[in-house]
N, C-alpha and C positions, 0 to 999 in steps of 0.2 A: 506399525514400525515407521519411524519417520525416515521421509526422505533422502535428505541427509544432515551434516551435522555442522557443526560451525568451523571445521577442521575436513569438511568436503565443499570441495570446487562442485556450482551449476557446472550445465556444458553450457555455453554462451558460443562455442568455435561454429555455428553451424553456415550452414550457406547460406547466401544472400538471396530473400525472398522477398519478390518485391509487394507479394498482397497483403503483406503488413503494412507496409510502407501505405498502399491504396487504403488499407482498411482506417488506416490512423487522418485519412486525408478525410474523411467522415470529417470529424471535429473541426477541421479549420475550412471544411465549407459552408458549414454557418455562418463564418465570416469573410464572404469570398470576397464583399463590397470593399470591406476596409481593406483586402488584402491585396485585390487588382489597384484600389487607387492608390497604396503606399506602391504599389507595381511599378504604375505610370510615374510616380512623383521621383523614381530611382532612374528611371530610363532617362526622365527630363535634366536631372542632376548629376548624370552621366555622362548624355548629349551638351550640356551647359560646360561640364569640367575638360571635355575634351579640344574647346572653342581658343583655350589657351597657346597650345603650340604652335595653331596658327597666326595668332596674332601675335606669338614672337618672331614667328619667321618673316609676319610683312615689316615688324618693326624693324627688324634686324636688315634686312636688305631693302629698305625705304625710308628710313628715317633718321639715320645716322651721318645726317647732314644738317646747316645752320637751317635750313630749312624745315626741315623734318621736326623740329622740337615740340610743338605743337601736336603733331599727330604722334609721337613718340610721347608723350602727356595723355592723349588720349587712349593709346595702347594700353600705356599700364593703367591707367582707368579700366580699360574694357577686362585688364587681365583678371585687376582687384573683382570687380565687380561679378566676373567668371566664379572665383574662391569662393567671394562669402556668399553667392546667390547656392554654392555648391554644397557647401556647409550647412546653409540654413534647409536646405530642401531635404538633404542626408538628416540631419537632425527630426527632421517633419517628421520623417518616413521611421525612424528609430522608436518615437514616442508614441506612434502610432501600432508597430508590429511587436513592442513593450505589453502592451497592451491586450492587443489580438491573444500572445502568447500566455499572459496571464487568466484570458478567459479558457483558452484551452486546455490551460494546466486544470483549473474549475472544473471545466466537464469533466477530464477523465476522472480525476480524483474523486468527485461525485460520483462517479459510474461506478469506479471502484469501491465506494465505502459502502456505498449502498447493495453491491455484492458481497462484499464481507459478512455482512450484517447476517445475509439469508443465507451461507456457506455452514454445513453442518459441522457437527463436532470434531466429526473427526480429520481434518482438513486442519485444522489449528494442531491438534493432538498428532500431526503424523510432518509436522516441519517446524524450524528454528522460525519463533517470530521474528527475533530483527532480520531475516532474510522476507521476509513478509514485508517487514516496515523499508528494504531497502527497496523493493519491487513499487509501492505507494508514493515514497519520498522522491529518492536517487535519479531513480528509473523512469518516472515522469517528469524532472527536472530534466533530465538530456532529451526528451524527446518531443518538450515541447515548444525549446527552442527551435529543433529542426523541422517543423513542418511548419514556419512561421515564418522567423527571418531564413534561417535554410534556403528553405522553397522560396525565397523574393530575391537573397544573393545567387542562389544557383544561376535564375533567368536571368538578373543581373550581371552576374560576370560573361556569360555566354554572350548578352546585348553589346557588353565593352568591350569582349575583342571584335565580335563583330564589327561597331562602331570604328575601333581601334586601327583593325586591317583595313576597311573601307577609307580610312584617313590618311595611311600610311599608303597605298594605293593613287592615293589623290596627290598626293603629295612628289613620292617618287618613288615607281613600281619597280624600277630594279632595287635599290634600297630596303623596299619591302620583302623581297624574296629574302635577300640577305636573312632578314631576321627571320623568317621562316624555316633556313636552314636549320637554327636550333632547334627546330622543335622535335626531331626523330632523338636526338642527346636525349632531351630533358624526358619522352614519354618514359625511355629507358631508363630513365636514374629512376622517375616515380615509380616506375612498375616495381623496382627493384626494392624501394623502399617501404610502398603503401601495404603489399601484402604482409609484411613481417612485424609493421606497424600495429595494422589491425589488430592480429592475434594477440600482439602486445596488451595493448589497450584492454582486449577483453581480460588476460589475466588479471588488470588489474580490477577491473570489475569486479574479477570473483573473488582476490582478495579483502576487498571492498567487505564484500558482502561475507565474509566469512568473520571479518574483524569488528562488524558491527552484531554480526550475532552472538559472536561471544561476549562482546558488550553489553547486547542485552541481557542476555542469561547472568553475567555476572552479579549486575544489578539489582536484580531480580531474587536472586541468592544468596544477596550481601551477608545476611545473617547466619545461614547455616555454614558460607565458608569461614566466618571469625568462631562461628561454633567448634569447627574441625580445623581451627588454625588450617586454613588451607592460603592465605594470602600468597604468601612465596612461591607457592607450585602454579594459584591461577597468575600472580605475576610473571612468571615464569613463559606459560603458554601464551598470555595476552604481549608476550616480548616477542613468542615466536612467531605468532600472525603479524605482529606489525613488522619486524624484520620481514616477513615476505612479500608484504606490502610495497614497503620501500624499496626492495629488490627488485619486482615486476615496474614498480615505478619507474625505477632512473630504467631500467634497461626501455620501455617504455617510451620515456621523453627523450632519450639516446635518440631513438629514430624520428620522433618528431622534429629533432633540433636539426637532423640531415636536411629536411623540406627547403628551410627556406637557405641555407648557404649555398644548397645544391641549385635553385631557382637563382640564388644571386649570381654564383657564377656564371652561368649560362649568361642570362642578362645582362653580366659585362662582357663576357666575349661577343656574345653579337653585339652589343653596342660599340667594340671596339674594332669589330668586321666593318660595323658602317662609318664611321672614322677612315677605315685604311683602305674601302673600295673606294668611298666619296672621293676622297683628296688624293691617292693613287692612280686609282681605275678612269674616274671620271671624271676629267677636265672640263672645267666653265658651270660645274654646279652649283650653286650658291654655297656660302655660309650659313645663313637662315636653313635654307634647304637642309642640308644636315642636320644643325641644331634640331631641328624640328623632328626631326627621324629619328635623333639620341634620345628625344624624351619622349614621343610615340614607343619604343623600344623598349625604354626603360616601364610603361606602363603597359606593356602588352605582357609583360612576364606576371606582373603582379594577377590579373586573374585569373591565367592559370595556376598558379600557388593555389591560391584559396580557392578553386576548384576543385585543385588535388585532396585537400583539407576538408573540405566538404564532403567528397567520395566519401571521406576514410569514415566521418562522422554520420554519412547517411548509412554505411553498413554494418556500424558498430548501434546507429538508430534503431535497423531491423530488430537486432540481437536482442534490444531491449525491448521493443516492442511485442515480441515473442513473447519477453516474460510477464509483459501486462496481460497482453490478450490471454494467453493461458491462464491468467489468473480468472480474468472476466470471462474464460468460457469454463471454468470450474464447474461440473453440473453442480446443481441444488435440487439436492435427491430430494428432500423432506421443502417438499412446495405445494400449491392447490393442485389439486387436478382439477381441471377441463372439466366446468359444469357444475365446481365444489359449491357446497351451499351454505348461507349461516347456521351457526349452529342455535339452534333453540333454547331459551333459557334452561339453565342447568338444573334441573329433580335434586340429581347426585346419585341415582345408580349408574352401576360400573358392572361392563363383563365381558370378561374371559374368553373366547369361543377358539379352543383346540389352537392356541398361538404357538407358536414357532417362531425364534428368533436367534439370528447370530450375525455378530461384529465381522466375520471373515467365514467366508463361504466355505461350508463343509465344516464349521465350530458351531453347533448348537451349545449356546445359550442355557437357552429355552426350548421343551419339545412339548406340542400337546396338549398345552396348558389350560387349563379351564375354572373358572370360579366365577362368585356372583356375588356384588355388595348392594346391598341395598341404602339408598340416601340416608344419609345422617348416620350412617354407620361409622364408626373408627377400627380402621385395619390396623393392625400391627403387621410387621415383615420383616424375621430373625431369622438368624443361619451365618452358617460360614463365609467369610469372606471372600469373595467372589462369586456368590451362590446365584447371584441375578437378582438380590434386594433391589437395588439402583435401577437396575436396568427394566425391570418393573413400571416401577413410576415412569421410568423415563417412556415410557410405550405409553401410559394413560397422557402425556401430556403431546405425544406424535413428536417426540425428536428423532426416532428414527421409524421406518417402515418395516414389517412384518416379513418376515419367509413365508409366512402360512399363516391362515386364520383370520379372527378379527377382532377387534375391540372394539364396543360399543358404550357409550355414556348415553344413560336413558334409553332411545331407543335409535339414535345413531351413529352411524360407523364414523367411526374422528376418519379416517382414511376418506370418507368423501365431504367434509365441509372444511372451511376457510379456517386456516390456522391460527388466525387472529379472532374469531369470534369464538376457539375453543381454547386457548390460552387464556383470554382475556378474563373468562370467565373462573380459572385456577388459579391457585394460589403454589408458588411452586418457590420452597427454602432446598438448594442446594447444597451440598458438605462445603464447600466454598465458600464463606459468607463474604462474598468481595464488596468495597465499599467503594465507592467512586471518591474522585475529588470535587470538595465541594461544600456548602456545610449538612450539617445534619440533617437539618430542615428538607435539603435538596435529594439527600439521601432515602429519608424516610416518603418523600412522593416520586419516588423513582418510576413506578409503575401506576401510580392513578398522582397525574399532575392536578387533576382536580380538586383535589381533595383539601380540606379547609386544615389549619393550625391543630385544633381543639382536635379533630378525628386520629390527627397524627399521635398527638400529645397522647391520648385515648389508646391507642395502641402500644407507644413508649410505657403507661403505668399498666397494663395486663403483663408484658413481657419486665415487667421490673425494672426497666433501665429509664423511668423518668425523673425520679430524685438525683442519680448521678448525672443525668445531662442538664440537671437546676442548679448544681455545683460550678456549672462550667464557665468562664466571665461571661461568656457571649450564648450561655444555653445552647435552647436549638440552633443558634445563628454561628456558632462554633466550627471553622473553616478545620477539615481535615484533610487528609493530603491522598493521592493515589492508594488503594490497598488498605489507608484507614489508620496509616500511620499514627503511633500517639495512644489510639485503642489497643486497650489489651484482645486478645482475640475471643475472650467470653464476652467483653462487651460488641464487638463487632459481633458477632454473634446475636445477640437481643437486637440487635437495630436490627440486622437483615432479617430476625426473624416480624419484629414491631412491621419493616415494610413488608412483608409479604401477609400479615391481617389486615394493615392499613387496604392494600388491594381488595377486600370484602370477598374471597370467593366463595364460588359453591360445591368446590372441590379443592381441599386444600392435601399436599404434599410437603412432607418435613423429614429432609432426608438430614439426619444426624444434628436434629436443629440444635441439640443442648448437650451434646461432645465437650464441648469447652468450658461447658458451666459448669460450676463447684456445687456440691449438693444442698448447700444450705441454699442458694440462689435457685435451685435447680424444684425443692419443694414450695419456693413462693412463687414461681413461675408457673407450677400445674397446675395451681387452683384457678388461673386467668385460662389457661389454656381449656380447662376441662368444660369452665364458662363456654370459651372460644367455640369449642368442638361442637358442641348440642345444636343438634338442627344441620347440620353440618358434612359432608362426606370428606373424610381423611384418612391418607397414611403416611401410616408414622414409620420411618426405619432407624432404629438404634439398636447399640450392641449394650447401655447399659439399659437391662433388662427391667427395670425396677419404675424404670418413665412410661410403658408400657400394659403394666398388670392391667389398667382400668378399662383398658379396650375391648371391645365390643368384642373382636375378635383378632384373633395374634396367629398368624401362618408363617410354619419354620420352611424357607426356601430352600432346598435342594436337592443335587440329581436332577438338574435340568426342571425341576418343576417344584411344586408345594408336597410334603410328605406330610404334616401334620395341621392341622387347622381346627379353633376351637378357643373357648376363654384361658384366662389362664386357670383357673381351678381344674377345666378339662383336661390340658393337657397336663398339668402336675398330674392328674391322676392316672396318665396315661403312662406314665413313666418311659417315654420316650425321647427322642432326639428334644426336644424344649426341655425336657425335664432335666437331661445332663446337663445340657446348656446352663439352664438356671441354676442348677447346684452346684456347677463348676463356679457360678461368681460369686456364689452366697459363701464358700469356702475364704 
């Protein structure tokens, strides 16, 4: 059952934990060097930009005479000089943590793809992919910002008010208190706003992530909804996610837009306190002296803003971080075990031993199961739909692991060697015949890149489809697009079946490989294929019955296990479950 659907909200409201936060700090400690010296070059750039107010205040009350011109020339030298030294150092530091950020995006996404890859079937089969691709894409984009520049503005702003108050102190400490007084107002307005904020923001996540999955699914099903004229209804619902979208939106950036008017006001009334204590309260204080406290004031609000703004986005960070790591700790049930060994060149006996198997605990499958093929044999595997034909093969090749029993090729258990030295060795056509993008060429070495032109080509004229791809301008070099766009699905079909001989196994699997084939294509295929098979261990599962007569041996799957087994002359004269079967389609 999948998790949910494109039309259910993640929960993203959860609390704030900060061992995500620690765990994600992993990745940008590999780059700690780049990241303390963009540190240092911020604090310097800090310290540099703050050197300004003072040297208005001595301009201002020293220089403002026939005399003073000179060092009043020199001021605004030293001011200029302040800006762009401020500028260029910010810049250093931008191009630098640019960077940082871009290799951290690298690893996780590397971490992550390379978890995908080993994540079993049903993990894809039980969630909306673009809620997947949003968790890879989206969801590494906001997170790699924040542990990057984040973590360098965070210390940052903290160092500028630091700097900030210790200047405004120096300057003139009852003045300083002044502006201090805002800051019980302004905690208050933040608190008020940032938690309503947050929640905000994450709706709009899961809106996000709801309206990209039914983008992908649409896409995906381009076909069968013009089949079912369904355009107007999925237009319709893709109206109704993105209306909600835009609703969690504005309400959303409603509260973001509070941040900064609410910060501005404050910062003018205190700056408008040290105006009317200055010149009021304080007799014989300078002019400079003030000036110099109005623009202290006015920068001391500024990074609490963007610390406030930071908060909101280091906890909105967690939320998404959560949905990485959950992804990255996804067990991968179907992996080596501890000790697993290579598998040995493959004979091509296969067996049975008393299996047991099921998708959801307490559903057998499979009970009990037991058979034995000898190399170079050709199985057949008929029966009802859903009988466990599929799910068969899919145990000889260890896509999933047993309830009970064991399977053994030749003399061992696939459950204890290296899943790469026991697939590599199979040849395995799924009812799916997906085509990559790419050309043909690229297509047909999909699983042995080694493999020369002529072995390809060699594979293309056994399955029949080398004359139609010598039709093509560009042949084998004929670019096709995701899914094989352009192929009819019989010819997708022959490719994926050509790549999976091209792979040479010594156990080969062909679940519905010629479903899609027309009979006339379908009789010039066998005689490559029956070449193909000798010497060979293979099964075959199809429902048209007629691709199968010539096999070694044909077992009707069901009731949990095999009820009949035998050639097909045997079982026609058996007049049982094969035998209805096959006289229901000769009808």
């Amino acid at each position: 059952m999948a998790r949910n659907k494109f039309d259910i909200d993640e929960t993203l409201e959860t609390p704030f934990d900060i061992k995500h936060l620690k765990r994600a700090l992993t990745y940008a400690g590999k780059y700690k060097t780049r990241i303390f010296l963009s540190l240092g070059i911020s604090v310097f750039a800090s310290a540099v930009g703050l050197l300004s107010p003072l040297i208005v205040q001595y301009a201002v009350d020293n220089c403002f005479n026939p005399d003073g011109i000179p060092m009043l020339v020199l001021c605004a030298a030293g001011i200029l000089a302040c800006i762009v030294s401020s500028v260029f150092l910010s810049q250093t530091r931008s191009k630098m943590m640019t960077r940082v950020g871009q290799d951290i995006i690298y690893d996780i996404r590397k971490d992550l793809f390379r978890h995908m890859q080993e994540l079993p079937f049903e993990y894809y089969d039980s969630r909306p992919h673009g809620k997947i691709l949003v968790r890879v894409i989206n969801y590494v984009n906001s997170v790699s910002d924040i542990m990057t520049n984040g973590i360098i503005n965070f210390v940052l702003e903290m160092v500028n008010i630091l700097f900030i108050t210790v200047f405004m102190f120096f300057v003139c400490w009852q003045l300083a208190l002044v502006v201090l007084c805002g800051l019980p107002v302004y905690a208050a307005i933040i608190l008020f706003i940032k938690n309503r904020q947050r929640k905000a923001w994450q709706k709009v996540s899961n809106k996000s992530s709801n309206l990209n999955a039914y983008l992908h699914e649409s896409i995906v099903g381009v076909q069968i909804s013009q089949v079912f004229t369904r355009e107007q209804v999925n237009a319709e619902i893709n109206d109704k996610l993105a209306k909600s979208y835009r609703s969690v939106w504005m309400k959303a950036v409603s509260y973001s837009n509070l941040v900064w008017p609410s910060t501005d006001v404050v910062s003018i009334l205190t700056r408008a306190a040290i105006y009317l204590v200055g010149l009021l309260f304080m007799p014989g204080i300078s002019l400079g002296t003030i000036l110099a406290m109005g623009d202290y004031s006015g920068r001391f609000w500024q990074p609490l803003m963007q610390l406030s703004n930071l908060m909101n986005t280091f906890i909105n960070a967690v939320a998404y971080l959560e949905r990485i790591f959950e992804m990255l700790d996804e067990p991968v049930t179907i992996k080596d075990k501890a000790g697993a060994k290579e598998m040995p060149p493959i004979k091509g006996d296969v067996h049975f031993k008393d299996v047991t198997f099921s998708y959801e605990e307490g559903v057998n499958v499979l009970e009990h199961l037991s058979f034995d093929v000898k190399a170079g044999q050709s199985i057949a595997l008929v029966g009802p739909t859903g009988a466990g034909k599929t799910t068969i093969v899919n145990l000889i090749s260890r896509f999933y692991d047993l309830a009970g029993g064991k399977v053994l090729i030749d003399d061992s258990d696939i459950s204890e060697v290296t899943l790469h030295s026991l697939r590599s060795q199979m040849g395995i056509m799924l009812q799916d015949s997906f085509i990559f993008s790419g050309t043909i060429m690229e297509n047909l070495k999909y699983g042995r890149l080694d493999a020369t032109d002529e072995e390809a080509k060699e594979a293309c004229r056994i399955v029949g489809i080398h004359d139609y791809i010598c039709t093509l301008k560009d042949a084998y070099d004929t670019k096709v697009s995701e899914r094989g766009a352009g192929l009819s699905q019989g010819q997708k079909q022959l490719i994926a079946l050509a790549r999976t001989i091209l792979s040479d196994p010594k156990i080969l699997v062909l679940d519905e490989a010629t479903s899609s084939i027309d009979a006339k294509t379908e009789r010039n295929l066998q005689n490559g294929l029956n070449h193909l098979l000798k010497g060979r261990t293979s099964f075959i599962i199809a429902h048209r019955l007629s691709t199968i007569r010539s096999c070694d041996r044909i077992m009707y799957v069901s009731n949990k296990g095999i009820t009949e087994s035998g050639t097909h002359d045997e079982l026609i004269a058996k007049r049982g479950d094969y035998y209805k079967l096959y006289t229901a389609q000769a009808v």
